[in-house]
FIZA-758667 format. One line per 10 residues: number of its first residue (from 1); for each residue x, y, z of C-alpha. Coordinates in steps of 0.001 Angstrom, whole numbers, plus 500000, padded with zeros to 6 digits. Last residue first. Example, Ala and Ser with C-alpha at 12.3 -4.5 7.8 and 13.67 -1.06 7.14 Angstrom:
<recs>
2) 513670 498940 507140 | 512300 495500 507800 .
</recs>
This chain:
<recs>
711) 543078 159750 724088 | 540302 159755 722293 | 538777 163174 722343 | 535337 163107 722325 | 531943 162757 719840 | 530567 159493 719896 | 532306 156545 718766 | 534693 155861 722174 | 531458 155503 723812 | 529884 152966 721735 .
701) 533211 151058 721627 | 534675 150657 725107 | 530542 150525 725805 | 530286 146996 723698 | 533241 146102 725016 | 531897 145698 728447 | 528530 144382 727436 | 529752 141449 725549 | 526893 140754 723506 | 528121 137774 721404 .
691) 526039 136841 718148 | 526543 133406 717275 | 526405 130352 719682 | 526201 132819 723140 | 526638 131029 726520 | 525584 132761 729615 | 527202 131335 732860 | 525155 129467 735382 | 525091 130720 738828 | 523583 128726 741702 .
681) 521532 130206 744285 | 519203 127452 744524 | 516367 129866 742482 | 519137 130287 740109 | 521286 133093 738913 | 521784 133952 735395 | 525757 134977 734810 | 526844 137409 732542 | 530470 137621 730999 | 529641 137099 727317 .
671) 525588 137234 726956 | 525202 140782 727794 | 521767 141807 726793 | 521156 142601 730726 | 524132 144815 730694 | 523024 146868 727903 | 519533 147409 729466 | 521052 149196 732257 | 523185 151141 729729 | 519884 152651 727995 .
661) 518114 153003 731247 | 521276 155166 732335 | 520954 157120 728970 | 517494 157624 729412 | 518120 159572 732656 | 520756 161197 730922 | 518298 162591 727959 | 515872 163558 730879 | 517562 165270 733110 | 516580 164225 736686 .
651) 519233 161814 737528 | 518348 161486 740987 | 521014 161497 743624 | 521966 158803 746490 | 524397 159251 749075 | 525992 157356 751617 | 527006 157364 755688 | 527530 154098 757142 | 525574 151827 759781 | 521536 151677 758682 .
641) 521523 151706 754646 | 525129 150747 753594 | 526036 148174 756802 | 522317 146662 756257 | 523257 145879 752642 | 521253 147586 749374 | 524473 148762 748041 | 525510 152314 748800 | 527599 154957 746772 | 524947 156691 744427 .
631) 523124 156668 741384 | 519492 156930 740840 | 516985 156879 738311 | 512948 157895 737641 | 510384 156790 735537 | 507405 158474 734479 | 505683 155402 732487 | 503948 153781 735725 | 507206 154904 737857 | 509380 152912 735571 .
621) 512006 152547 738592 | 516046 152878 737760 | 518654 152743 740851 | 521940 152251 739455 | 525379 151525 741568 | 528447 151029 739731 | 531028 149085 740803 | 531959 146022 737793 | 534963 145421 738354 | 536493 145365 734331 .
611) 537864 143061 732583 | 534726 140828 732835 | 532438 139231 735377 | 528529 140160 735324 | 526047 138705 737509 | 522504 138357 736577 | 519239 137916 738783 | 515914 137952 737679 | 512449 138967 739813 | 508619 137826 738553 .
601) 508784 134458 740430 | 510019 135438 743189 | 507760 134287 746081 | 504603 132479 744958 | 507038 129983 742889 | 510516 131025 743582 | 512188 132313 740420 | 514537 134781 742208 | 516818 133740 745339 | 517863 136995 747479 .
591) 521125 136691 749359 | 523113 138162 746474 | 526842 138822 746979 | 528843 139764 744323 | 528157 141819 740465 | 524153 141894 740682 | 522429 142862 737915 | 518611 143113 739321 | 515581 142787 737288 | 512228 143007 738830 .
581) 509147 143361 737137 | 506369 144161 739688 | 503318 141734 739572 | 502362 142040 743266 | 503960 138814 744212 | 507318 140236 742056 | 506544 143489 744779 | 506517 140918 747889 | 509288 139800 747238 | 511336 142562 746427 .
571) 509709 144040 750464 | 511094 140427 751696 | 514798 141072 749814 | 514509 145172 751259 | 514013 144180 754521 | 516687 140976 754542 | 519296 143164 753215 | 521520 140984 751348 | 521887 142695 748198 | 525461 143325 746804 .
561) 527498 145267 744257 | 524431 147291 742311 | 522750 147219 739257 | 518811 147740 740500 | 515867 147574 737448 | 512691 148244 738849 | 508869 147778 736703 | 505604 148043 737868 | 502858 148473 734737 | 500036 149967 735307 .
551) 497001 147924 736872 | 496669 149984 740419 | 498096 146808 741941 | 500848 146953 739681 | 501567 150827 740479 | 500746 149875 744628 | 503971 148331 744131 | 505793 150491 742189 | 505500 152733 744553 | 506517 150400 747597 .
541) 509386 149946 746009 | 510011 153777 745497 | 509156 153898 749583 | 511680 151210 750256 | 514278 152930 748806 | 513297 156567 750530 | 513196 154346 753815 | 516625 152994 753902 | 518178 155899 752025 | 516445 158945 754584 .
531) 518838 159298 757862 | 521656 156480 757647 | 522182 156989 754785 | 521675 159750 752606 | 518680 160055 749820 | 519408 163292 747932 | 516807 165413 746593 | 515612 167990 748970 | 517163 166606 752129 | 515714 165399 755516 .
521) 516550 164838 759133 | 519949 166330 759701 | 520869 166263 763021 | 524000 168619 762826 | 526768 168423 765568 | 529576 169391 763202 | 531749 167973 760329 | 529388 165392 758269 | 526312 166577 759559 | 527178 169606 758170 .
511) 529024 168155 755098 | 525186 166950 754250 | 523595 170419 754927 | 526227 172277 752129 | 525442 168685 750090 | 521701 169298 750135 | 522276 172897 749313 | 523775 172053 746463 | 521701 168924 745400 | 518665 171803 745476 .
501) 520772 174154 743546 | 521616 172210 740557 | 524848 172764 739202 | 526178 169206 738693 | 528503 166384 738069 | 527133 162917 738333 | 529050 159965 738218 | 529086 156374 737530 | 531548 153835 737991 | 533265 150806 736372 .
491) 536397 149852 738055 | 539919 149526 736338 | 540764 152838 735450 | 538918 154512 737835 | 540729 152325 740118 | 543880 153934 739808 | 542714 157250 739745 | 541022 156910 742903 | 538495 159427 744051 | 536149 156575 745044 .
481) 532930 155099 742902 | 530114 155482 742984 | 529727 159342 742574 | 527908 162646 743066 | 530197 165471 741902 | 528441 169418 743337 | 528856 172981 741832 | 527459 175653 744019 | 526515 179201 743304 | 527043 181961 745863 .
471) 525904 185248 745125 | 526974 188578 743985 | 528773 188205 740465 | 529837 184687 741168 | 531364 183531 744512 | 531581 180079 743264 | 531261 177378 746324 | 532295 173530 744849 | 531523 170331 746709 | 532449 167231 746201 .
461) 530611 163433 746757 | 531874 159717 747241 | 529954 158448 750601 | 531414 155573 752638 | 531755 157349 755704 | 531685 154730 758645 | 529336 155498 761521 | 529304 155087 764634 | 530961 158667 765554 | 530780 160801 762161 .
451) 533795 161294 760264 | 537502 162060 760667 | 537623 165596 759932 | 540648 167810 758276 | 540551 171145 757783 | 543310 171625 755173 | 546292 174002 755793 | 548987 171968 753489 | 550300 170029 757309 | 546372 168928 757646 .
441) 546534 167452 754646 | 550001 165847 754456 | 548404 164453 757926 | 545473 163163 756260 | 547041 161707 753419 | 549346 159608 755600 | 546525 158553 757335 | 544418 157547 754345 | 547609 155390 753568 | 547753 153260 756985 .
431) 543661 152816 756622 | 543795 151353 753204 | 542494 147786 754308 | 539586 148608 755068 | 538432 152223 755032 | 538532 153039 758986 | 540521 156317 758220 | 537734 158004 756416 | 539282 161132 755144 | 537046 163986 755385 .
421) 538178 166991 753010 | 537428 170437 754214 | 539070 173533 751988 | 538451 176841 752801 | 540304 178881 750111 | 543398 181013 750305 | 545346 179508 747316 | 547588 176953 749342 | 544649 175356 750957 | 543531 175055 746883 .
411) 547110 173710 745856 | 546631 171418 748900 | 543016 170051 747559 | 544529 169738 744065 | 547369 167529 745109 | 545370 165739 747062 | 543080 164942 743861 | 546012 164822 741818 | 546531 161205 743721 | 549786 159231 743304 .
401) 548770 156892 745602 | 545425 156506 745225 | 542591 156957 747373 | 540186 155366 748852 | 537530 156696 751477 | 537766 160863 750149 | 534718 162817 751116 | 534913 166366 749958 | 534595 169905 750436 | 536053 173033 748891 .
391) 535659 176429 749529 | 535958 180075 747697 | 536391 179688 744426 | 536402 182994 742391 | 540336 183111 742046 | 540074 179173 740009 | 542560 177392 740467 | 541540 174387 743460 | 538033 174597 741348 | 539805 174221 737811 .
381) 541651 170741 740114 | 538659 169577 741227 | 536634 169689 737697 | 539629 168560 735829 | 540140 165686 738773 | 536385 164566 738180 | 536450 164881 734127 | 539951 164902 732373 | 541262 162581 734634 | 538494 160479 735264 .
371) 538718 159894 731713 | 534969 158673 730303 | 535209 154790 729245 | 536365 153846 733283 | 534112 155262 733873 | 530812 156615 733208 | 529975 160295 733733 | 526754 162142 733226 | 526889 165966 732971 | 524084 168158 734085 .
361) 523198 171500 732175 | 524118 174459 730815 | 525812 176200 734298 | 527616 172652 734448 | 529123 173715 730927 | 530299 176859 732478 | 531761 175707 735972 | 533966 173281 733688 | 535739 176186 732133 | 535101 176911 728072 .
351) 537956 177110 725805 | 537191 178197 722454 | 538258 181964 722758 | 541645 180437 724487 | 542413 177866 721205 | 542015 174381 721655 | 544955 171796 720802 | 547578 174459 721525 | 549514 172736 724434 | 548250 174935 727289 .
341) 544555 174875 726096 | 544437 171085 725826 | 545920 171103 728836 | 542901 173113 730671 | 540742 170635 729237 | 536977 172456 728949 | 536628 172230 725350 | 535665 168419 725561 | 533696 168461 728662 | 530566 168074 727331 .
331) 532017 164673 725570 | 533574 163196 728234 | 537132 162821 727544 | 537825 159391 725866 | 539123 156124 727253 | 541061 154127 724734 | 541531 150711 726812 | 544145 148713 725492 | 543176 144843 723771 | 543005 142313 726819 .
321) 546665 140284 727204 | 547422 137709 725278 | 548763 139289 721940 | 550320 141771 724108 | 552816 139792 725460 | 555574 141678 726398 | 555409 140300 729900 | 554254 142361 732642 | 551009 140310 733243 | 553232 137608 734847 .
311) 553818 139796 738320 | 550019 139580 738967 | 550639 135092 739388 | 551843 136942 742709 | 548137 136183 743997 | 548797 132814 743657 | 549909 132523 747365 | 550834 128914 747641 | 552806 126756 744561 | 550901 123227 744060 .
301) 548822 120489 745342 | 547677 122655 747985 | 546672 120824 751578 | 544342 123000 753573 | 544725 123190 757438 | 541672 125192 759369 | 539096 122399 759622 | 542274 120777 761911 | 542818 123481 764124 | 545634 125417 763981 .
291) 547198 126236 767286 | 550510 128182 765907 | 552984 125293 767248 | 550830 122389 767295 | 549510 122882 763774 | 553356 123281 762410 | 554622 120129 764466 | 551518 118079 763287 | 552326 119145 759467 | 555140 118252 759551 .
281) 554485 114347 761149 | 552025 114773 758611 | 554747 114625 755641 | 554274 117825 753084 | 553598 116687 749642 | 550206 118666 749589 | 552079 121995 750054 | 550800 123560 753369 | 547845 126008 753484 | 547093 127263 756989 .
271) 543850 129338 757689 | 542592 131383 760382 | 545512 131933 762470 | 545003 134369 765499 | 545504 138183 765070 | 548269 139458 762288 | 551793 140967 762757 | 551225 143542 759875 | 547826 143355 761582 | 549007 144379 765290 .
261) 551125 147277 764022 | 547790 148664 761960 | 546110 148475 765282 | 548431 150980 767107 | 548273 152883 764026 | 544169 152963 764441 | 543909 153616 767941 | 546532 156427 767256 | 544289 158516 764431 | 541188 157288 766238 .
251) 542622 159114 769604 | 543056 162519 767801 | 539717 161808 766063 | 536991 160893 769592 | 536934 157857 770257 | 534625 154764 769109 | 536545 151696 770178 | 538005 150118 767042 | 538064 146465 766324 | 540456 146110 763264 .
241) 539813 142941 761029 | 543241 140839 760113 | 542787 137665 761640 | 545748 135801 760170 | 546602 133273 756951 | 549538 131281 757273 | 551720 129743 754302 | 553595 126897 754029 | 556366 125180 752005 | 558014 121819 752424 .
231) 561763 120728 752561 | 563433 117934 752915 | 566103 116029 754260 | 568573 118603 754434 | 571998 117393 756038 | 573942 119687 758342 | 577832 120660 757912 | 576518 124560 756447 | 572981 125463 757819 | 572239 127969 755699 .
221) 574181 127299 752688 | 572839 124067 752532 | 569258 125798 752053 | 569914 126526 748568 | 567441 124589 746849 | 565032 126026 749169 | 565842 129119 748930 | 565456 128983 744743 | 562233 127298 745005 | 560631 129956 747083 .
211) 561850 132681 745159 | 559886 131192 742061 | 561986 130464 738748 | 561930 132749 736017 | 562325 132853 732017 | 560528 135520 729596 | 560634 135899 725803 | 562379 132651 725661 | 563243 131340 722431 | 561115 127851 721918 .
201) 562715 124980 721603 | 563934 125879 725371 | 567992 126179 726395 | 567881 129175 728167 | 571075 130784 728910 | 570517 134179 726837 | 567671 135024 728550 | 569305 135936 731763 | 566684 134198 734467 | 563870 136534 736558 .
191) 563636 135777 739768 | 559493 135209 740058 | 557859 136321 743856 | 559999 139656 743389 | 562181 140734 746797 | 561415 143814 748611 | 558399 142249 750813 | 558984 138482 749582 | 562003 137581 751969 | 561030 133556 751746 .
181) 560694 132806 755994 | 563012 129745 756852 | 561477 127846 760075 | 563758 124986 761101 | 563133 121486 762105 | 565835 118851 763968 | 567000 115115 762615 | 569128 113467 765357 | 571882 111425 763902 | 574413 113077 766178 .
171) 577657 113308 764029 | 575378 114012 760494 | 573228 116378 762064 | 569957 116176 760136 | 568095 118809 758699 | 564056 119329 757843 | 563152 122661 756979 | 559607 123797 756895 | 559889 127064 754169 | 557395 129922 754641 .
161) 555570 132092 752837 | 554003 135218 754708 | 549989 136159 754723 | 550555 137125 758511 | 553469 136716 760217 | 554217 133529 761642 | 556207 133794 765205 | 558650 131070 766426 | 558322 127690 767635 | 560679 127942 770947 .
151) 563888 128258 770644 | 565869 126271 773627 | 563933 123177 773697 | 563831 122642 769633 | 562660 124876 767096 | 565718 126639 764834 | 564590 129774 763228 | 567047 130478 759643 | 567667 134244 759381 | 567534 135488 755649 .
141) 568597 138454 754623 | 572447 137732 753752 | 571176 134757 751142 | 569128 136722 749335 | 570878 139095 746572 | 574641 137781 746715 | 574634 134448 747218 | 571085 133727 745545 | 572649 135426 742354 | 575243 133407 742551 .
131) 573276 130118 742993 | 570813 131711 740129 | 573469 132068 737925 | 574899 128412 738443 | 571464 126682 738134 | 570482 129230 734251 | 574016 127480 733409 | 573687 124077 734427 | 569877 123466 732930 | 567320 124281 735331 .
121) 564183 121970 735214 | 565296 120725 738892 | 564339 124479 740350 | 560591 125050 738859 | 560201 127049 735724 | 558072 129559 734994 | 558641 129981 731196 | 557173 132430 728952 | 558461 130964 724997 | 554951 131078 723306 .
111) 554638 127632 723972 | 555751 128014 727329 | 552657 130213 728431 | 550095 126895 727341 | 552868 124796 729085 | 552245 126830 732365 | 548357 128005 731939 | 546818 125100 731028 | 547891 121504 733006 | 549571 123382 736471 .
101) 547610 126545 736398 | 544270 125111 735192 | 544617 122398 737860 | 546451 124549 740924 | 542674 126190 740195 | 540462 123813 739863 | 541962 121851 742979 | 541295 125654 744950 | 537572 125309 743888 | 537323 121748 745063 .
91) 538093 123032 748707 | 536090 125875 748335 | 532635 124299 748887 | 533349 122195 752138 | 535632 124841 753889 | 532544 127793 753262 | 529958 124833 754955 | 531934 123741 757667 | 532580 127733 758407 | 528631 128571 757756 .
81) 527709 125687 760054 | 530028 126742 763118 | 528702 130337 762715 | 525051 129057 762893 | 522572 128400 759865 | 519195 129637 759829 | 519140 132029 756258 | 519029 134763 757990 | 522007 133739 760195 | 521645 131809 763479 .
71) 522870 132609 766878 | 524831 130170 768197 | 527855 132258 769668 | 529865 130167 771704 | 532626 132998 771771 | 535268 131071 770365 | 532604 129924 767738 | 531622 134116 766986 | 535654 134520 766499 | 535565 131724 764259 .
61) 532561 133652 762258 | 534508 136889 762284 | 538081 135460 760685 | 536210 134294 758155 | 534914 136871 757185 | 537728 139385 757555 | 541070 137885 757349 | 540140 134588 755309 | 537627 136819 752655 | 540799 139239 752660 .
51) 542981 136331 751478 | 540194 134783 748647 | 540111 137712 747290 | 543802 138212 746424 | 544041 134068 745155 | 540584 134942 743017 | 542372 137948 742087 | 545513 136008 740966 | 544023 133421 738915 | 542255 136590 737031 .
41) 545223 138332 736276 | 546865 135033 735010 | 544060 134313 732953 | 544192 137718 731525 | 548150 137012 730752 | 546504 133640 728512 | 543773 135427 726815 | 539884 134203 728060 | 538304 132366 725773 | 539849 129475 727591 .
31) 538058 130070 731004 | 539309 129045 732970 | 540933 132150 734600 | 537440 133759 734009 | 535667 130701 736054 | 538360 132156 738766 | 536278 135432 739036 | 532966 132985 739035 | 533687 131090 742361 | 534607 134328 743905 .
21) 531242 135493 743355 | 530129 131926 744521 | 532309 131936 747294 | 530139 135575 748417 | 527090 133791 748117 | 528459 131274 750792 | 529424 134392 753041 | 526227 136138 752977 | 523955 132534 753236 | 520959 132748 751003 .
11) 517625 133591 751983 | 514351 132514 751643 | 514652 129203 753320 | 515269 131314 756489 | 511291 132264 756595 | 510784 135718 756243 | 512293 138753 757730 | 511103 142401 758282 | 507638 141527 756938 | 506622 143341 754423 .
1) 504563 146662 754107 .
</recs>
């Protein structure tokens, strides 16, 4: 076996790999085969990402350098290091990006008459609406801080935009500063300008302003008989990570809305970005007042907090937007769509209930080209129907909004049957809506559970009980992704849906552990963290290991998230040293380098980038000709295989098994939106002269061919 950890030059830094990802969403902004509104989108993620990176990541390693932490990271550098490093490289990243939005995507937009103008570019009539309109819509929410003597410099919320007022009193002389916060939580970042007053050779199709300019240009109205001098914007980026004691679920539930408060407010600054223009004398006053150090300041030559940029995808513009995506029911599933039999599309003696095609044999699921809706929420919401169900038990880390999956588990409560669904409250970021579901839950008659102590529940898997004739038969979903119909949309997945005893009774042990005081040790076929994954992954390596050695042919294909476990990197290596074929699709972070001399030489790494977030995880090993695939919710990252709970299943069916190869070797003929990584950890995009393979597309169209409903 490998060593745990090998030399630090091995490695690549988490949190510079992860700049790179980021690096490579905003390469899809600038990238001018890209259409215009998908630029936009694109802009805005990188803007999105690059907030929760500040809250969470970078938030940790300044909280290590309070702390006089020294300790180095695999790859030898300290917390101090990795913070000068991640400030160095994104610095010209955010230029490139106020670049492309300032010289490509503005006039680009205006020549097709969408117009985001800034406040002097007004003509009289579009100035005099939006001074009324600023009268009677923002004006009475403001409130104007003063900071002198008697008001002290006041409070800035996390992620909020800001206008630094300067005002002179015209009897006194003295010049004073005031705080203005822009009202963006019920107001839109763009106000939106009558179309009939524009004035453009082209005819406006869209015409706004940004709030920010339009309080600004009005700030005479807030401090009526002063002079403004100027005015600059700024924006503050907080600590936003939760630190959670481990308690027991009644005080979680409280811990964690007590913490929720404290992030709306935000921990200590991380990051403020002023607008470059802004004087230093400004800037002093603002760093002084919130404690900013100076590595923490960035200067941004143009509008802050592009992640409203989202707002422009709205526009009728459909020319520049990514063609729609036709999902399609999966095909087994065709004639079991319960609307299809209320409206008349499938008559009763042809309709066929989920339970019965999983009685004929496993059914593979790839979103977002198969429905989620008419394949995970059909099969939860027949189960939540159905007289001869008796329980129901899932893990649910993200969900939507709108979700007919808690519909469907309250409908079952409501029905008489046991339902369990464990809501994992510490799911970043969407802790304040899991416990809203949770409590309209437990209020429907669900059994509710919060998890297992130390551990976060990251798993995505159901489970079905059938009383049918007299025995119990169970019907299990296996997943990567979450039971979000939102995302399913947007995120590509895989899923299994199943009958198979073994992964039955695996998942009536799993929910177990999940819910009681079980030790689980072992499982027929799934591989669940934090009890078998880390060593049932290293053991298939280790197969195909002593396959090469043996002469046969070693071979591993991985498409996962992220890789930075430093076990599983040095246990890679030493398979490509072996002779093992390694080829790993990689969406983010990769701390591995491939195409080291006497290291890596035999291991690839692609990223791919397109309209879609790439999410799935795929396990595939050749198995010296008998190969054998996985799917599942972890990444190969410490956090997945030692600190959170996750399944793995085989895909034991042949004909899907192959399918899975199939798609794995689909994304590693993509030559549109993949990226081959370098032995520096540098990413260089695939360029195609002729014949594109754009992966993505290629399955919108391969699976909308075969047999299935388009819909």
């Amino acid at each position: 076996m490998a060593s745990a950890v090998l030399a630090p030059e091995l490695y690549l830094n988490r949190e510079l790999a992860w700049v790179d990802f980021n690096q490579r969403v905003l390469a899809q902004a600038l990238d001018g085969r890209t259409p215009l509104l998908e630029q936009a989108k694109f802009s805005a993620i990188f803007s999105n990402n690059l907030d929760e990176f500040f809250m969470v990541r970078v938030a940790s390693l300044k909280s290590q350098v309070e702390a006089g932490i020294t300790s180095l990271s695999i790859d030898g550098l300290t917390p101090l290091q990795q913070l000068q490093a991640i400030q160095a490289k994104l610095r010209p990243v955010l230029e490139q990006q106020q670049q492309h939005y300032r010289g490509e995507l503005k006039p680009k937009l205006a020549e097709y008459g969408v117009y985001v103008l800034d406040y002097p570019q007004l003509n009289a009539g579009q100035r005099e609406w939006l001074n009324n309109h600023f009268r009677t819509a923002i004006f009475p929410v403001l409130t104007p801080l003063a900071v002198d003597p008697a008001h002290p410099f006041p409070f800035i919320s996390n992620l909020s935009l800001n206008i630094a007022a300067l005002i002179r009193d015209p009897e006194t002389g003295e010049q004073q500063f005031a705080r203005v916060k822009v009202p963006q939580k019920n107001l839109p970042r763009f106000i939106k300008l009558p179309l009939e007053l524009a004035q453009q050779e082209t005819p406006a199709l869209y015409s706004a302003v940004p709030l920010e300019q339009v309080v600004a240009f009005n700030l005479a109205l807030l401090f009526p008989g002063m002079t403004i001098e100027g005015h600059y914007f700024f924006r503050v980026t907080r600590d936003a990570d939760l630190e959670l004691r481990e308690l027991e679920a009644d005080d979680l539930m409280i811990a964690l809305q007590e913490g929720l408060r404290k992030r709306r407010m935000g921990g200590e600054v991380v990051r403020l970005e002023v607008a470059d223009e802004m004087p230093q004398d400004v800037v002093d006053l603002l760093m002084e007042g919130m404690a900013v150090e100076a590595e923490d300041l960035y200067r941004i030559n143009g509008p802050l907090g592009l992640d409203d940029l989202f707002a422009l995808t709205g526009v009728p513009l459909p020319q520049f937007k990514d063609s729609p995506q036709l999902a399609r029911i999966a095909a087994p599933l065709a004639r079991a769509q319960k609307a299809l039999l209320a409206d008349g599309s499938i008559k009763p003696e042809e309709f066929e209930s989920v339970f019965d095609v999983l009685k004929r044999g496993d059914v593979l699921l790839h979103h977002p080209y198969d429905l989620f809706s008419s394949s995970v929420e059909e099969f939860i919401g027949q189960a939540a129907d159905d007289p001869d169900v008796l329980a129901i038990k899932m893990t649910l880390y993200r969900v939507s909004k709108d979700s007919k999956v808690i519909s469907s588990l309250i409908t079952a409560a409501e029905n008489g049957k046991q339902v369990m669904a464990l809501v994992e409250l510490k799911a970043r970021f969407d802790e304040e809506n899991n416990i809203q579901w949770a409590r309209q839950l437990e209020n429907a008659g669900v059994h509710v559970v919060y998890g297992v102590i130390g551990l976060k529940t990251h798993t995505k898997v159901t489970l079905v009980l059938r009383r049918e004739k007299d025995e119990l038969r169970s019907y299990v979903h296996v997943g990567t992704g979450n039971y979000n119909s939102k995302t399913s949309r947007l995120y590509t997945d895989v899923g299994l849906l199943s009958a198979r005893p073994e992964l039955g009774q695996d998942l009536v042990e799993l929910f177990n552990y999940l819910t009681g005081f079980s030790k689980q040790q072992s499982f027929r076929k799934l591989l669940v963290a934090p009890v078998t994954l880390r060593a049932g992954m290293e053991a298939l390596i280790q197969r195909e290991i002593e396959h090469a050695k043996a002469g046969a042919e070693g071979h591993i294909i991985v498409k996962m998230n992220s890789l930075v476990d430093p076990r599983i990197i040095a246990l890679l290596y030493e398979a490509s040293r072996a002779g093992v074929q390694i080829e790993l699709i990689i969406r983010g972070v990769c701390s591995l380098r491939p195409g080291l001399e006497g290291h890596s030489s035999n291991i690839s790494v692609i990223s791919i980038i397109g309209r879609f977030l790439e999410h799935s995880r795929i396990f595939w090993f050749g198995n010296g000709g008998n190969p054998e695939a996985f799917i599942g919710s972890a990444d190969w990252m410490g956090r997945n295989l030692d600190r959170r709970v996750e399944a793995v299943t085989p895909v034991e069916d042949p004909e899907l098994r192959s399918s899975l190869e199939k798609l794995l070797h689909t994304y590693l003929a993509d030559n549109r939106g993949a990226w081959d990584m370098q032995a520096d950890g540098q990413f260089l995009q695939r360029l195609c002269n002729e014949n594109e393979n754009n992966s993505q597309l290629e399955l919108m169209e391969n699976w909308n061919a075969v047999q299935g409903q388009c819909l």
